[in-house]
N, C-alpha and C positions, 0 to 999 in steps of 0.2 A: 363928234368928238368920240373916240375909239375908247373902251374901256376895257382893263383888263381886272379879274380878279383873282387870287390867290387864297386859298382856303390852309389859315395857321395852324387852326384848330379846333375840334369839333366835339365837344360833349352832352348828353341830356337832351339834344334838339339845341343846341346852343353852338352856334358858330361865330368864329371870330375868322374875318379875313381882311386881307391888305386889297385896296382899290386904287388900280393908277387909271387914271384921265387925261389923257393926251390932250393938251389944246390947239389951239390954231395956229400955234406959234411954237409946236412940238416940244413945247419945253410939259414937263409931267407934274402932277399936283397929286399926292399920294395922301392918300385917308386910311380910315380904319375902319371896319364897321360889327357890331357887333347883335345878333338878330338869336330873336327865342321863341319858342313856339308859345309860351305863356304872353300874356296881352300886351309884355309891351313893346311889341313890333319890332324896331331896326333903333339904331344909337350910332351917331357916328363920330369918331376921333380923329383928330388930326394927331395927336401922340400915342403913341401904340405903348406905351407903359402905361397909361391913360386906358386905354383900349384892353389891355391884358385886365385891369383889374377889375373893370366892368363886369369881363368876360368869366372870370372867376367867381364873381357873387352873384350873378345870374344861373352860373353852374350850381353854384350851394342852394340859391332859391329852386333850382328844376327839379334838385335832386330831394326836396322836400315838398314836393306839387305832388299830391296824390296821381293825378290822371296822367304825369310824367312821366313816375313810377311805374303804373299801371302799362304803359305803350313800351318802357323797356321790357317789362318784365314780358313782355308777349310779344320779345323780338323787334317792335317796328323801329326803336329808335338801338342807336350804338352806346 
């Protein structure tokens, strides 16, 4: 099953992207997902307003993680 994904939006180490999945029956089933470098892994939505807002309080938490902080400010993260 072929997957494609599309990168929305990206801050703090915090990405939000659209995932489609081809099935076997070529019709597509489209998700959300949203993934942080803080612990808690990947989050996925099937409604991407759902998705967006995730993606937004996960950005407010990154942007208040010391070791967050610390990786933009020496460049590694955008």
């Amino acid at each position: 099953m072929p997957t494609r994904k599309t990168l929305i939006r990206s801050e703090a180490g915090v990405r939000l992207q659209r995932i489609e999945r081809l099935g076997a029956r070529q019709k597509a089933a489209l998700q959300f997902s949203v993934s942080t470098l803080r612990r808690h892994g990947v989050w996925l939505f099937d409604d991407r307003d759902q998705a967006e807002d995730a993606y937004d309080l996960e950005v407010i938490a990154a942007l208040s993680d010391p070791v967050v902080v610390d990786m933009q400010r020496r460049g590694l993260l955008e």
